[in-house]
Phi, psi and omega in degrees: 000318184285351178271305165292353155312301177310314150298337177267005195043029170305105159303109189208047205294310168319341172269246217337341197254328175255036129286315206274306176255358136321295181293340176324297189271020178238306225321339202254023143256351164301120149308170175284002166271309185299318149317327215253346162305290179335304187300300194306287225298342202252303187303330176291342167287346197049032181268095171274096203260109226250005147261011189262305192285292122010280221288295183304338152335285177285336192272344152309307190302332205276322161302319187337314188312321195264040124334143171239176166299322165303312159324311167304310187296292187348289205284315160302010157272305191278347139332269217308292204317288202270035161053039212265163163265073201225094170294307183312274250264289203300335164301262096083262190305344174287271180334306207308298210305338178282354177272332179267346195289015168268333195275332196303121173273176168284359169304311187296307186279337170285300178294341156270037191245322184302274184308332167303309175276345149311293199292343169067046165249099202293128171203111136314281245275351190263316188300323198274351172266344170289331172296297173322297206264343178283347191265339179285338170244057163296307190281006161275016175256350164083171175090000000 
């Protein structure tokens, strides 16, 4: 449900808030795509419910292992979209994308090289590697 809010950009804060507590009281049965959807479905509205957000936080870190590469970019997108401040998690989600950048389309690279730099959050060793694999794959970004 919160993923087709999002796509429809339906400003709706009584639906986001019952959504937000809906998900509450399951996240820690959420697989990492429903964390990490969950995260994406609130940034693009830019609705920061910060116990919702806070709550998907830990429990994304507590998961980071089983993160695939969209997962990682998704949720450092939407960290970064809704501006949040949680340096454990971008580290976190930093470390998952230098163990993963081989699976990363460039969609996946443009968005977390995006989120670093929204967040002003500096890893050299993830930015040089996201250059590398973004110059190595230039002709799948088109244009």
């Amino acid at each position: 449900m919160a993923w087709a809010v999002a796509r429809l950009l339906l400003e709706d804060a009584p639906l986001m808030d019952a959504i937000s507590a809906s998900a509450m009281p399951s996240l820690s049965a959420f697989a990492p795509q429903n964390l990490s959807i969950t995260a994406w479905a609130f940034a693009p509205l830019v609705c920061l419910d910060s116990p919702l957000m806070y709550s998907l936080s830990c429990r994304s870190f507590i998961r980071m292992s089983e993160f695939r590469a969209q997962e990682i970019a998704n949720t450092s997108w939407a960290v970064a979209r809704l501006l949040l401040d949680d340096t454990p998690l971008m580290g976190a989600l930093s470390a998952a994308a230098k163990d993963r950048l081989q699976d990363f389309n460039p969609q996946n690279l443009t968005n977390t090289a995006w989120a670093c730099s929204l967040l002003m959050f500096v890893d050299h060793p993830l930015l040089n590697s996201i250059s590398s694999a973004a110059m190595a794959t230039m002709a799948q970004f088109g244009g």
